[in-house]
DRENNUMI-731852 format. One line per 2 residues: number of its first residue (from 1); their letters; for each residue x, y, z of N, C-alpha, C. Coordinates in steps of 0.02 Angstrom, whole numbers, plus 50000, padded with zeros to 5 digits. Layout:
BEGIN
NUM	A	X,Y,Z,X,Y,Z,X,Y,Z  ...
***
This chain:
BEGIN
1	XX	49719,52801,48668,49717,52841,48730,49783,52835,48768  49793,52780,48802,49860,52761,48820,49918,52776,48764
3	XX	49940,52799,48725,49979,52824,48696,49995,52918,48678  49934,52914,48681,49933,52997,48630,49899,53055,48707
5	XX	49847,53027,48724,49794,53069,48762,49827,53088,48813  49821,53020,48845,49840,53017,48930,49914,53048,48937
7	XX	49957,53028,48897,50036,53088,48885,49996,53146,48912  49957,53164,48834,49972,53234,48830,49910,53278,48899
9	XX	49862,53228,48917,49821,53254,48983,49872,53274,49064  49936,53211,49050,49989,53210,49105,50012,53292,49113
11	XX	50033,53324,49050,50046,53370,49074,50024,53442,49062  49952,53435,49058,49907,53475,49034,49870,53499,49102
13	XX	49872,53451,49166,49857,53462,49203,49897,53492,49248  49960,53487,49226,50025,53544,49256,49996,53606,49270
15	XX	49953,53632,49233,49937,53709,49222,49886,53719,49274  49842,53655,49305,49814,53698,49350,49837,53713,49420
17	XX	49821,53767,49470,49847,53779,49503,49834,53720,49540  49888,53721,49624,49876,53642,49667,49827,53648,49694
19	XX	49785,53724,49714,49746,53750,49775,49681,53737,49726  49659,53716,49666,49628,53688,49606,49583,53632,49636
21	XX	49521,53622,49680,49497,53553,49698,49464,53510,49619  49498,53480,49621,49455,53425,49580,49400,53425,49574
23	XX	49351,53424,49596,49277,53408,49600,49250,53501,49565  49318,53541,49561,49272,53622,49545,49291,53575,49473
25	XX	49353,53558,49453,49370,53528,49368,49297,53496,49359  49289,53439,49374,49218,53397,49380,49165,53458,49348
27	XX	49144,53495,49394,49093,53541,49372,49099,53580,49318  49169,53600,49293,49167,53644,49249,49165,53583,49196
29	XX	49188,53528,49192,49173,53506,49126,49098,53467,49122  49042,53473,49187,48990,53479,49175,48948,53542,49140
31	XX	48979,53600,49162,48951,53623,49157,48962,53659,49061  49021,53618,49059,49036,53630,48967,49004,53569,48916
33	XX	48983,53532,48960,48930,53482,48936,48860,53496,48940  48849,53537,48985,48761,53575,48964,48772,53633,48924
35	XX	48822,53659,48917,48830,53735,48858,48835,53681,48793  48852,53631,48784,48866,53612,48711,48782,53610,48679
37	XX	48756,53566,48740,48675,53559,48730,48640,53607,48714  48652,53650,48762,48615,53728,48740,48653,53768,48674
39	XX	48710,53744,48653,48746,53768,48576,48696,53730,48542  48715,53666,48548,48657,53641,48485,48585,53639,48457
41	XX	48551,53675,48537,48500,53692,48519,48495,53753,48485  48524,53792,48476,48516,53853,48457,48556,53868,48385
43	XX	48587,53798,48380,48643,53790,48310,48693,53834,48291  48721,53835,48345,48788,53887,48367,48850,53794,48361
45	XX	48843,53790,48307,48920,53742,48315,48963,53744,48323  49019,53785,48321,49079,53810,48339,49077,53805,48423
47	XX	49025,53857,48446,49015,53846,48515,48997,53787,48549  48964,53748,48525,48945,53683,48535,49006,53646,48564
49	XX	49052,53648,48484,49114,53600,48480,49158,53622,48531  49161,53675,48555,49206,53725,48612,49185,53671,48639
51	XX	49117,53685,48689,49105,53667,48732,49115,53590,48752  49095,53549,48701,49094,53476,48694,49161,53454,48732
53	XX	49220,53479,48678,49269,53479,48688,49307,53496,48756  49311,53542,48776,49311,53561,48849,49285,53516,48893
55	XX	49232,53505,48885,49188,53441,48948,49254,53363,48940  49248,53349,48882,49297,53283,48884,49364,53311,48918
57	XX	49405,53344,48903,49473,53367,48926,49450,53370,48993  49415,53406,49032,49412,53428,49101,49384,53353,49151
59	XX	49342,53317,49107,49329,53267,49109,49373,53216,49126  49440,53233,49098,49512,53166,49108,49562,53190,49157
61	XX	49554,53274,49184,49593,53307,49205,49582,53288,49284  49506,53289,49294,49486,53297,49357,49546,53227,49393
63	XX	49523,53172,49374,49555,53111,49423,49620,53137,49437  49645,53161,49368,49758,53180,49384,49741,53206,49436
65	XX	49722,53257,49438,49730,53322,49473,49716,53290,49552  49662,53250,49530,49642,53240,49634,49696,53213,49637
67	XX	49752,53155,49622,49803,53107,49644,49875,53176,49652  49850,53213,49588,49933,53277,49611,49918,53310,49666
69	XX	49852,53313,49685,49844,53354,49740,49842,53295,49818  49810,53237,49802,49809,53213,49867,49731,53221,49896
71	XX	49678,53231,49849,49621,53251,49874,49571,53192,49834  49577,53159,49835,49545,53081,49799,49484,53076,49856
73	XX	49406,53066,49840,49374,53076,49875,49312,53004,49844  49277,52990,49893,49219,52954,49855,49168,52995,49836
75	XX	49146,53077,49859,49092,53112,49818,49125,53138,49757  49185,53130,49771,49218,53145,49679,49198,53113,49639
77	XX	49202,53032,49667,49216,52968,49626,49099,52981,49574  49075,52993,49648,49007,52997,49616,49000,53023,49603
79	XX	49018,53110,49589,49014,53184,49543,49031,53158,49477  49085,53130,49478,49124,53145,49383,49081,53084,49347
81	XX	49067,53000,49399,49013,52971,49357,48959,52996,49337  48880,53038,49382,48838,53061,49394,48846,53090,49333
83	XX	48898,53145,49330,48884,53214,49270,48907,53154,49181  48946,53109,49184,48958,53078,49130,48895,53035,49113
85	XX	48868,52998,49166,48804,52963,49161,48748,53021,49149  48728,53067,49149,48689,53103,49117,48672,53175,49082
87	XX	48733,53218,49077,48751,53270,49046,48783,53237,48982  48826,53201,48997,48897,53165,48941,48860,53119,48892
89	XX	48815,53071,48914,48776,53057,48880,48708,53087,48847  48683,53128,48866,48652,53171,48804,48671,53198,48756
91	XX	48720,53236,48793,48757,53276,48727,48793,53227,48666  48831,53178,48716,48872,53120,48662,48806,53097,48600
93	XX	48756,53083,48624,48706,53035,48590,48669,53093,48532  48654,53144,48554,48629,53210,48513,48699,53217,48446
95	XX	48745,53213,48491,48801,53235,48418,48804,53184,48383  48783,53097,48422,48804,53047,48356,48739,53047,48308
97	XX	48675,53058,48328,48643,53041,48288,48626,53129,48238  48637,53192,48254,48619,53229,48212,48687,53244,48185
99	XX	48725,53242,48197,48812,53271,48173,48865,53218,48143  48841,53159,48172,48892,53121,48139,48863,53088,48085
101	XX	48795,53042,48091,48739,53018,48038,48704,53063,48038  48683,53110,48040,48625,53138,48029,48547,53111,48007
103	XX	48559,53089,48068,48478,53054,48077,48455,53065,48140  48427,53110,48165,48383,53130,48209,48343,53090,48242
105	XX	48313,53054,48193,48271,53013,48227,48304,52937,48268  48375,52939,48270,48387,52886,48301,48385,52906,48368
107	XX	48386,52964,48378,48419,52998,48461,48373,52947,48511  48310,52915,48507,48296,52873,48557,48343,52806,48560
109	XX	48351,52785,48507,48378,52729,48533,48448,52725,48533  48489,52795,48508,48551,52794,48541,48557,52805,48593
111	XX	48498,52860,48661,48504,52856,48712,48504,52798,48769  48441,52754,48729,48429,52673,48736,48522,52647,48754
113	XX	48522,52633,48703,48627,52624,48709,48659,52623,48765  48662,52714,48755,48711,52732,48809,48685,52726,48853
115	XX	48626,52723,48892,48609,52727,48958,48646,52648,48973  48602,52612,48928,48645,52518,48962,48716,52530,48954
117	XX	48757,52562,48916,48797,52542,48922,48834,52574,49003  48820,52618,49026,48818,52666,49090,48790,52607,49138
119	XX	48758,52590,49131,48724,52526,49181,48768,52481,49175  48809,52461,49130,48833,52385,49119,48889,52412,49148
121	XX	48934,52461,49136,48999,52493,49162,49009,52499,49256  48942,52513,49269,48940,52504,49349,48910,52454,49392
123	XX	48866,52398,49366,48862,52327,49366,48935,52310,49361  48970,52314,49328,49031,52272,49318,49061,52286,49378
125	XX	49080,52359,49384,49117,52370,49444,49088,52369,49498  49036,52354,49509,48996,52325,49562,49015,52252,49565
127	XX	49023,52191,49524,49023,52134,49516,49112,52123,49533  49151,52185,49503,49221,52159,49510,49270,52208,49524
129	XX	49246,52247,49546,49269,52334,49556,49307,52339,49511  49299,52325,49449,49321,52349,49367,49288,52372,49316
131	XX	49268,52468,49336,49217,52498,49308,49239,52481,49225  49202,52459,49161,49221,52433,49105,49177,52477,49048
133	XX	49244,52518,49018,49188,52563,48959,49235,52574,48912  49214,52520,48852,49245,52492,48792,49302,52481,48771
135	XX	49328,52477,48733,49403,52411,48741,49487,52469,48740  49548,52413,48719,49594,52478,48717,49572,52502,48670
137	XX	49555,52480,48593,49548,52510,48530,49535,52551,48542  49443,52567,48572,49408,52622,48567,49378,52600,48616
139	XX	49360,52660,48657,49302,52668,48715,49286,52742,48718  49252,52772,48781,49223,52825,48792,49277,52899,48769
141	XX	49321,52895,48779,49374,52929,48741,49361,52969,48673  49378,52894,48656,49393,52893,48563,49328,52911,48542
143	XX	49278,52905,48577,49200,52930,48562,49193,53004,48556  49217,53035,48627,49196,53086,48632,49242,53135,48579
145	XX	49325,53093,48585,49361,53139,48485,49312,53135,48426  49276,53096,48411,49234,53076,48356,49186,53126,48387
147	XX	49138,53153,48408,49098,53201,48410,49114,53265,48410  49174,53273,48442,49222,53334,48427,49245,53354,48364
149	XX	49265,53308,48314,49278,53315,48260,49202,53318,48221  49161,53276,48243,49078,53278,48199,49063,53357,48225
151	XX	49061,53399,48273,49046,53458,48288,49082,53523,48243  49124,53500,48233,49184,53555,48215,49184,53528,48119
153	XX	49161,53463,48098,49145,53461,48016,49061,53489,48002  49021,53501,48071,48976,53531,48049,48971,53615,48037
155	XX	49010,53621,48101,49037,53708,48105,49045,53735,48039  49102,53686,47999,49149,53700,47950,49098,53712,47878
157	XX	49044,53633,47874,49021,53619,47814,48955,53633,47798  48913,53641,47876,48866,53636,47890,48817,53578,47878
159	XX	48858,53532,47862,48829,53449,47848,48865,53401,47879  48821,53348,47908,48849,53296,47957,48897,53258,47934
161	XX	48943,53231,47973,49013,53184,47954,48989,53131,47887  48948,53095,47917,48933,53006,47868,48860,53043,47879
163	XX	48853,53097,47802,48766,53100,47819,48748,53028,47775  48682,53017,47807,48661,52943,47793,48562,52986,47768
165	XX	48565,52963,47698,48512,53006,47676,48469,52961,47638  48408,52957,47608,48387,52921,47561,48389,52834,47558
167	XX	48411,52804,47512,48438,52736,47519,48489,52734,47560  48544,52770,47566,48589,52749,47610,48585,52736,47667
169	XX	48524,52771,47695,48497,52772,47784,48474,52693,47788  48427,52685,47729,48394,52614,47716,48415,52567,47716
171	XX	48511,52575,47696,48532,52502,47670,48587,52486,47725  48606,52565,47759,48656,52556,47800,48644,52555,47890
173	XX	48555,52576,47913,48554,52582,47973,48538,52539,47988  48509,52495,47981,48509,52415,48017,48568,52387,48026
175	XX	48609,52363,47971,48671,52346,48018,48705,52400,48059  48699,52462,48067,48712,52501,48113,48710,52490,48163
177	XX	48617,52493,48177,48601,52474,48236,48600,52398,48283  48611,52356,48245,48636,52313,48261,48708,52290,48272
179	XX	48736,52319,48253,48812,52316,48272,48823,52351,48344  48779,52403,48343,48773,52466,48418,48747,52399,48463
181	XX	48700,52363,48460,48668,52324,48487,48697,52272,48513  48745,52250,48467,48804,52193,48503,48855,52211,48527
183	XX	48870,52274,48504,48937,52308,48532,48902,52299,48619  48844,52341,48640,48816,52329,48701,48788,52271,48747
185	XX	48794,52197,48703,48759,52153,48733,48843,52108,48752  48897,52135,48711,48947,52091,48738,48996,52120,48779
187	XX	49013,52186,48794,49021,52222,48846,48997,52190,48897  48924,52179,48919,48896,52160,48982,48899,52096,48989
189	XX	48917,52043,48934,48932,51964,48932,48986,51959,48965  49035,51998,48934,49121,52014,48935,49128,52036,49009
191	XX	49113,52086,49043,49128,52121,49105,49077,52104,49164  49025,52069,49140,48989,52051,49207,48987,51992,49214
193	XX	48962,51963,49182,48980,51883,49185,48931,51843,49249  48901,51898,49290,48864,51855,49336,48756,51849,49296
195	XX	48739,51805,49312,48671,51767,49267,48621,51827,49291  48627,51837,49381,48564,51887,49401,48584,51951,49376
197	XX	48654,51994,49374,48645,52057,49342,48642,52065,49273  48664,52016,49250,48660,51994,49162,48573,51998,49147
199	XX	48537,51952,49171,48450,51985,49165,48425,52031,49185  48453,52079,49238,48425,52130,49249,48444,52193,49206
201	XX	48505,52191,49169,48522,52233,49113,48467,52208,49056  48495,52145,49042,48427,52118,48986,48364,52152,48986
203	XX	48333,52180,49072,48262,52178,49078,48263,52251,49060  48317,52289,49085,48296,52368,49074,48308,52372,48969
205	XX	48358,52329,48948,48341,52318,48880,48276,52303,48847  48258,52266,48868,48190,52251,48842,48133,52309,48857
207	XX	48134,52353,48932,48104,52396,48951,48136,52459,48892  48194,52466,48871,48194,52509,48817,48157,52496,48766
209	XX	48131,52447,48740,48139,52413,48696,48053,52441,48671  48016,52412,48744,47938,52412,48744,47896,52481,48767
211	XX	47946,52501,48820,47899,52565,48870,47905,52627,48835  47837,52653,48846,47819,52724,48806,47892,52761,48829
213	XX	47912,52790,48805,47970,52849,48824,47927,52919,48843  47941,52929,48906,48022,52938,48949,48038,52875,49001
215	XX	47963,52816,48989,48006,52782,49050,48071,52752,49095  48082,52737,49007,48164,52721,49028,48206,52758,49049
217	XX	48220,52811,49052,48245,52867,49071,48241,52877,49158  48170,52890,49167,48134,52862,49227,48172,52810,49276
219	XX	48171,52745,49232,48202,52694,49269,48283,52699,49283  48319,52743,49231,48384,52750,49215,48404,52790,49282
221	XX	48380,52828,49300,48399,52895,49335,48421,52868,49412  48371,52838,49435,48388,52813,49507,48420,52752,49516
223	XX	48424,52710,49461,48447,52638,49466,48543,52640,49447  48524,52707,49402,48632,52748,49400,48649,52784,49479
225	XX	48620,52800,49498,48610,52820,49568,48630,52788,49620  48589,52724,49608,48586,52688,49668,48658,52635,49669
227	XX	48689,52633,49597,48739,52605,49586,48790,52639,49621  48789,52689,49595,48851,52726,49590,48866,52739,49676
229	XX	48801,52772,49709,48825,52767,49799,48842,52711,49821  48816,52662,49797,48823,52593,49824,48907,52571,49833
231	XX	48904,52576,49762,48984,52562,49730,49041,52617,49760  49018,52674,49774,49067,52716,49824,49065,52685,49878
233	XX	49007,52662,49938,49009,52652,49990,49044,52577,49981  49052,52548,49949,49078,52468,49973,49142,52483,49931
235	XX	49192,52544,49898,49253,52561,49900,49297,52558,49977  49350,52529,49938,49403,52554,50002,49424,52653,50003
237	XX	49427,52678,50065,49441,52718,50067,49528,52767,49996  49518,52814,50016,49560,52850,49981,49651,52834,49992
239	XX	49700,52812,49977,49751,52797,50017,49780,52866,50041  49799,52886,50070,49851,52960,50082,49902,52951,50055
241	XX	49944,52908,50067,50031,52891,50055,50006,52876,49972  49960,52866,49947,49972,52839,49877,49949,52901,49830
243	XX	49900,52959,49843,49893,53016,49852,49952,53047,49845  49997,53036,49892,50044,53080,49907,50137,53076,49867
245	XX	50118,53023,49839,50154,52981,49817,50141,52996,49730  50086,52996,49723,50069,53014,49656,50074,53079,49649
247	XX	50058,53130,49680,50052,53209,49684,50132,53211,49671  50172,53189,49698,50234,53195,49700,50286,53169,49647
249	XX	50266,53116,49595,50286,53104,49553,50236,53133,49485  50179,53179,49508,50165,53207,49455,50218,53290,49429
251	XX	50226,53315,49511,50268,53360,49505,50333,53361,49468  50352,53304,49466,50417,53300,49436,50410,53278,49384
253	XX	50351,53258,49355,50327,53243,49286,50362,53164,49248  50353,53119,49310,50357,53043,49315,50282,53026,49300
255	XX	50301,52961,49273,50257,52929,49273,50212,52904,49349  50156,52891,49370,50142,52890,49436,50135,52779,49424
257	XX	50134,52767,49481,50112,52688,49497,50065,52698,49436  50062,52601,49407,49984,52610,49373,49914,52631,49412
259	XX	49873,52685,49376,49810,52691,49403,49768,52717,49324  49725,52737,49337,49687,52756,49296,49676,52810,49296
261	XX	49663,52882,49223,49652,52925,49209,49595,52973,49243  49546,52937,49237,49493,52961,49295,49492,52949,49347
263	XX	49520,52899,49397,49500,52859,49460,49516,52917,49498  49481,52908,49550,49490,52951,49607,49502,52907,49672
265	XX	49492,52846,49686,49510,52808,49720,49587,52775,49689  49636,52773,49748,49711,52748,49740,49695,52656,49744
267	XX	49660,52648,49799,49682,52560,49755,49656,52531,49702  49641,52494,49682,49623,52455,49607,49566,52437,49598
269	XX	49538,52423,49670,49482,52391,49683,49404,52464,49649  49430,52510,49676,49382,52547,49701,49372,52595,49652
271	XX	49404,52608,49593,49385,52648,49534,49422,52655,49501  49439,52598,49457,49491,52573,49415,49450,52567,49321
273	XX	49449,52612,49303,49411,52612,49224,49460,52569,49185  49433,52533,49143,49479,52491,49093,49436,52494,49052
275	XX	49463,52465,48971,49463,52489,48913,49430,52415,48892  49440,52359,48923,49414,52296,48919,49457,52245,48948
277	XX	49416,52184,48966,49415,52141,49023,49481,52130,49051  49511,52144,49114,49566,52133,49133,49600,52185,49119
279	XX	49610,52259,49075,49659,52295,49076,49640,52365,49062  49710,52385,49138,49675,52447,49168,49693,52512,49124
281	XX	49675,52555,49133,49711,52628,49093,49761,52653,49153  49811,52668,49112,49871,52707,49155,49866,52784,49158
***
């Protein structure tokens, strides 16, 4: 990401106009994250992959754009989580389990997944105002290229990336899912580190684990909610001069102070995404 993406997002966001609010970017790449959904229901892939695609880009654009413009807001900061915590994750979880494995039937407990991992990402930054979603290697990014490319080899082939069929589903989805399983239990070891929010992730785990579905979902909806206002309201405000400062070295197509790709808040504290523990995205 930090090498290839974030370059090429720097000046991709050149193109939109300044009079451009951030939060309309926000919506449109929500709203290319419910067209992918409604592509795939209807098995329009090409359109799908449009769409998919579009939602991530507009998705990385929104934060530049508020700092080139100077319009860094905290209902931003909860718009672009809100629509990633539950548009971004359906669609993400629908393309890994029918497009990339083609196994359908995992879609519950990849949603299982992503929801904790959406919980553990704003626990953290609740615990250390260092929202945390997966390492430099790979995190939410490098995910959403991998479904872009799983969308666009289905377009092409009409068969999923790693179809997993027969014995192979048999011999290869348990360590799958268990690898998904630790990938998620050490994220929240790694970035939260405190004992009471560490069991209360545990508990909505285990509530995935046991409760008829949709409960979890249920429980997911207001408890991402209640994070996410929370975690805006105990942000420090927006800086102006740092706003203004960044808007201004985007124009000239400098590098800006370190901040992060999405953040919409200028100090560090207050919506700083990193890739894993201690280090931020530029």
């Amino acid at each position: 990401y930090d090498l290839a993406l974030s370059p090429f997002y720097d000046r991709l966001v050149q193109l939109w106009p300044l009079w451009v609010h951030p939060n309309a970017i926000t919506c449109l790449g929500g709203a290319g994250a419910a067209a992918s959904l409604l592509a795939m229901r209807r098995g329009s892939w090409v359109a799908a992959c449009a769409a998919f695609t579009a939602y991530h880009m507009l998705d990385n654009m929104d934060g530049k754009q508020a700092r080139r413009t100077g319009k860094s807001s905290r209902l931003g900061h909860v718009l672009d989580h809100a629509l990633d915590g539950s548009l971004g994750v359906l669609a993400s979880c629908q393309i890994c389990c029918d497009h990339l494995f083609g196994y359908p039937a995992a879609q519950r407990f990849a949603l299982c997944c992503g929801m904790s991992t959406l919980l553990t990402c704003h626990v953290a930054e609740r615990c250390s105002g260092r929202p945390t979603l997966g390492t430099r290697l790979f995190g939410a990014d490098e995910l959403f290229l991998l479904c872009s490319l799983s969308l666009g080899h289905r377009a092409a082939t009409g068969e999923p990336l790693l179809q997993l069929d027969g014995s192979e589903r048999e011999r290869w989805w348990p360590a799958l899912r268990a690898g998904w399983l630790l990938a998620v239990a050490l994220l929240a070891v790694l970035t939260v580190r405190r004992p009471r929010w560490l069991a209360a992730l545990g508990s909505f785990g285990l509530l995935c684990a046991t409760a008829p579905w949709p409960l979890p979902c249920l429980v997911y909806g207001p408890a991402l909610a209640v994070l996410l206002v929370t975690n805006a309201a105990r942000a420090p405000r927006p800086c102006l001069a740092c706003s203004r400062s960044s808007a201004h070295s985007s124009s000239t197509r400098t590098r800006s102070p370190p901040q992060t790709s999405r953040g919409r808040e200028c100090p560090p504290s207050s919506r700083t995404h990193t890739r894993g523990p201690g280090s931020a995205r530029s």
